[in-house]
C-alpha positions in Angstrom: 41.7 41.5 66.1 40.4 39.2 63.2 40.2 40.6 60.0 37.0 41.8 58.7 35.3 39.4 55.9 32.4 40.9 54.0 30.1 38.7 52.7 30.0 37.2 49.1 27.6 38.2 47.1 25.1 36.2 45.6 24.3 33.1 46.9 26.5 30.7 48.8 24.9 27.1 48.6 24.6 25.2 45.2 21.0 25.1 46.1 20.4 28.6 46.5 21.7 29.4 43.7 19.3 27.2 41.9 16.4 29.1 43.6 18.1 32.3 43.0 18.5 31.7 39.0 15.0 29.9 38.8 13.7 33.3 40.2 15.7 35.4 38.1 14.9 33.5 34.5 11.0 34.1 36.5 11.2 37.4 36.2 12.4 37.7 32.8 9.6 35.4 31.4 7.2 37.8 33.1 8.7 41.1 31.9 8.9 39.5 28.3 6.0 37.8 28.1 5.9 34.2 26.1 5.5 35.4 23.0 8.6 37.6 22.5 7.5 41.3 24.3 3.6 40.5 24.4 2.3 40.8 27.7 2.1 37.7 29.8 -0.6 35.0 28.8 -3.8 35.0 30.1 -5.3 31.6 31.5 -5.5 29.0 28.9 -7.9 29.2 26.4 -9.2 26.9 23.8 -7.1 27.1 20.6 -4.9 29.2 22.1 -1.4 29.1 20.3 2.1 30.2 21.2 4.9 30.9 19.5 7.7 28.2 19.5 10.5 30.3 19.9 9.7 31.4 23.2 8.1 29.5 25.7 9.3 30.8 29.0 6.8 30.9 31.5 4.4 28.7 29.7 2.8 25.6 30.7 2.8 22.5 28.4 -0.9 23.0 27.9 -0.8 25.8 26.8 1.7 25.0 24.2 0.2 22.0 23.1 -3.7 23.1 23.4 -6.3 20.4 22.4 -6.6 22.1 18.6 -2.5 21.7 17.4 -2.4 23.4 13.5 0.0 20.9 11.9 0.2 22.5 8.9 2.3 25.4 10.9 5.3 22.8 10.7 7.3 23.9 7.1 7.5 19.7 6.8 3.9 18.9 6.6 1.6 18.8 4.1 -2.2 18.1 4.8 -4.6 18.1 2.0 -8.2 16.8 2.4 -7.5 15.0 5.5 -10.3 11.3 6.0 -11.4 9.7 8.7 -8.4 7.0 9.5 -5.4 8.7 8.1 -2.5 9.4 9.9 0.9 11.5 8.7 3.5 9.4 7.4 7.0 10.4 5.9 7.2 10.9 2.0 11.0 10.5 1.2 11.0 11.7 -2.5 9.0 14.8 -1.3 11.1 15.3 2.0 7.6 16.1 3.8 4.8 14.5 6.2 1.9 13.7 4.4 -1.7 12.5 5.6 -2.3 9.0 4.1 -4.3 6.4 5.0 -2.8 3.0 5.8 -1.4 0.8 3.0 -4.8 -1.7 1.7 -4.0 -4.8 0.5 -3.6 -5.3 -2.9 -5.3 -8.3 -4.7 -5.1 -9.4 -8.6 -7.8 -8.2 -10.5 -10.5 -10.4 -10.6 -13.9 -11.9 -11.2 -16.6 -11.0 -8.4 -19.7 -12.8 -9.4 -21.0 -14.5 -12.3 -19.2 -14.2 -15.7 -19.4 -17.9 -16.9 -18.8 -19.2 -20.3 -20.6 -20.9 -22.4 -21.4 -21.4 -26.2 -24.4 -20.4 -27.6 -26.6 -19.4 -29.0 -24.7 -20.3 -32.4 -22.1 -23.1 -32.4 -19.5 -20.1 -33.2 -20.9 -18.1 -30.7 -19.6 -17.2 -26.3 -22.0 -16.2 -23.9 -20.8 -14.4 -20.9 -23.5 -14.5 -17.8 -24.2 -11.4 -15.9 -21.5 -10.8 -13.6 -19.0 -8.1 -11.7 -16.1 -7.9 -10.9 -12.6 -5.2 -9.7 -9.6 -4.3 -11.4 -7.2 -3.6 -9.3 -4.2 -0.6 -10.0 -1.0 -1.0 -7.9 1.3 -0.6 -10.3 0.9 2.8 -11.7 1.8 4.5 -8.7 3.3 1.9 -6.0 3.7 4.5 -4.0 0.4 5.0 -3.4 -2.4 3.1 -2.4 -4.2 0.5 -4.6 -6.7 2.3 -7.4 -9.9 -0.4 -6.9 -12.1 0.1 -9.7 -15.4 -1.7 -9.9 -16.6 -3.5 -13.6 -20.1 -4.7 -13.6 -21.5 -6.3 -17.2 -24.7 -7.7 -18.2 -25.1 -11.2 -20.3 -23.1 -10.9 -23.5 -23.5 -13.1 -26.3 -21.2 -12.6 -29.5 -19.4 -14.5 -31.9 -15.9 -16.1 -31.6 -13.8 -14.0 -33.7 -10.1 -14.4 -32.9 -9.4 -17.4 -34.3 -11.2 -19.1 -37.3 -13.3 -22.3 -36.1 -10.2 -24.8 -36.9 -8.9 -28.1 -34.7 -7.0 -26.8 -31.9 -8.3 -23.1 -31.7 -7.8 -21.6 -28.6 -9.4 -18.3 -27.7 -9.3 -16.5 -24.2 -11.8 -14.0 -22.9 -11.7 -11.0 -20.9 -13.7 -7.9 -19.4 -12.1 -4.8 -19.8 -12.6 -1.6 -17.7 -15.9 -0.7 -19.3 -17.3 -3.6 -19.1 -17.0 -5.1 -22.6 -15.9 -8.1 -23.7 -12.3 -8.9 -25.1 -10.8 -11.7 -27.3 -7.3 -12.8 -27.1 -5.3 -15.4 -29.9 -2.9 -15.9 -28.1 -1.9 -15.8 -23.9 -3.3 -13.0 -22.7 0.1 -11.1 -21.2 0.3 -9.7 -17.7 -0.1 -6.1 -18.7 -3.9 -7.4 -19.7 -4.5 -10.2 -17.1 -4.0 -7.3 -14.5 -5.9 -4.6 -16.6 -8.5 -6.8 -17.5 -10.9 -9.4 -15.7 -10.0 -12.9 -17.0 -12.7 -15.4 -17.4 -11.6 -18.4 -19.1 -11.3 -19.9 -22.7 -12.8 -21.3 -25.6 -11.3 -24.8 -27.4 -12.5 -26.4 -30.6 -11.6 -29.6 -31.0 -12.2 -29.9 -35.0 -15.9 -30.3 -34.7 -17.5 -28.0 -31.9 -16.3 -24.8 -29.6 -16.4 -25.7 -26.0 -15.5 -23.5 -23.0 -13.2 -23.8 -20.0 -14.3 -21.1 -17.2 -11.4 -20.6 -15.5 -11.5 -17.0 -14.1 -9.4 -14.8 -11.7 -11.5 -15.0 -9.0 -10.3 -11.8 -6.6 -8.5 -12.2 -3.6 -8.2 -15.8 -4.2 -5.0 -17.2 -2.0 -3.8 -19.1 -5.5 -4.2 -16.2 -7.8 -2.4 -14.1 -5.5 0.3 -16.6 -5.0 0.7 -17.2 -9.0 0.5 -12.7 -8.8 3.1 -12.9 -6.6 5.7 -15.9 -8.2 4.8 -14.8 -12.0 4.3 -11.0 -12.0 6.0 -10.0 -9.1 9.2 -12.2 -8.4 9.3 -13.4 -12.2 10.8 -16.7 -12.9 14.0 -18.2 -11.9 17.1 -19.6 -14.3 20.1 -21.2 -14.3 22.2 -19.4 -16.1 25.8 -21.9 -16.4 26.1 -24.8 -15.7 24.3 -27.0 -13.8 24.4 -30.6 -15.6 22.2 -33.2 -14.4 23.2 -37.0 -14.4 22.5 -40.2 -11.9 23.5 -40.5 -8.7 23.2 -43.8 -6.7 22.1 -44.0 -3.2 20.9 -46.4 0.0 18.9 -46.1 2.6 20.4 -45.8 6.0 17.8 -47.8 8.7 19.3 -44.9 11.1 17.3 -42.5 8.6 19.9 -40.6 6.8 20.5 -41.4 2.9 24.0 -42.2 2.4 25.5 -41.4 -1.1 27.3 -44.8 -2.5 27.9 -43.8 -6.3 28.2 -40.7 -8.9 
């Protein structure tokens, strides 16, 4: 007589038991509901939110409804969100903020108009009508570029910042509020960035005459000389280095072969 087996309990296939614990986990989700004990959620229904620590038995619309508040996340910070921002990562801060993408920065420069000339006195610079940007990226780098727009009516005023001698040189500026600014010497990069440049003033031991030469914005040259000058600074050797001849012949192969020191 064969021994009697009772069945196992539970179920006996690796596949039911997947069934079997999909159906159980089911059941819990319904009893509990998805927001921790709430009843079950109704049909899905605009700017309907659910709580992130539960989400058994709900669909991925419904947890991620058209309307998302991001500003539920502890890590981000929104504050007067525009048109074409987008959250990006602030390190120091440790936080998503909204910012809008990073505009290129130019020199400050000169617009439109703002040419020099003498006159109406032989000691005297006009300034034409003109407008121009000064441009702030270095307050803040962090941040994006603080554009702010100069415009100026024709000035006429004496040439006071160096007495009317052979070999005077004066150079002239707009500053932020539109006024005009004389300079003895070089102006230095704190004011060629703060300030619009627009060129100089010579006198050659008889008359003043002018050189317009401004900083003509988002020029290609003045943002190369921005960029070698203010930005990367100069370059120096600081030992050695000696220069001396050195004698060389031309290869007809085209390589320079070296044939002294």
């Amino acid at each position: 007589m064969a021994r009697y087996q009772p069945d196992k309990a539970g179920p006996k296939t690796l596949r039911a038991l997947f069934h079997w614990a999909w159906g159980q986990l089911d059941r819990v989700g319904v009893r509990l509901g998805d927001e921790g004990g709430a009843a079950p959620d109704p049909p899905t229904t605009p700017g309907h939110v659910h709580d992130h620590r539960n989400l058994i038995n709900v669909l991925p619309d419904q947890h991620h409804p058209q309307i998302h508040n991001l500003t539920s996340h502890s890590d981000v910070v929104i504050s007067g969100p525009l048109d074409g921002e987008a959250l990006m990562y602030d390190t120091p801060a440790g936080e998503w903020q909204n910012k809008a993408p990073r505009a290129e920065s130019w020199p400050t420069g000169l617009i439109d108009g703002g040419e020099l000339n003498i006159g109406p006195g032989v000691n005297d610079i006009e300034v034409l009508t003109g407008s121009g940007v000064i441009v702030d990226s270095y307050t803040n780098p962090n941040q994006q570029p603080v554009n702010t727009p100069v415009t100026w009516a024709q000035i006429n005023a004496a040439i006071t910042a160096a007495p009317a001698v052979a070999g005077s040189i004066v150079w002239f500026t707009i500053d932020v509020g539109g006024n005009l600014q004389q300079y003895a010497t070089v102006p230095s990069p704190v004011v060629i960035r703060d300030e619009i440049f627009l060129g100089s003033a010579i006198y050659n031991g008889t008359v003043w005459g002018e050189v317009s030469s401004p900083t003509v914005i988002n020029s290609s040259s003045h943002a190369f000389d921005e960029f070698v000058n203010r930005v990367v600074g100069p370059t120096f050797i600081i030992d050695g280095g000696p220069e001396g001849e050195v004698s060389w012949t031309f290869d007809p192969f085209g390589e320079l072969v070296r044939v002294g020191t």
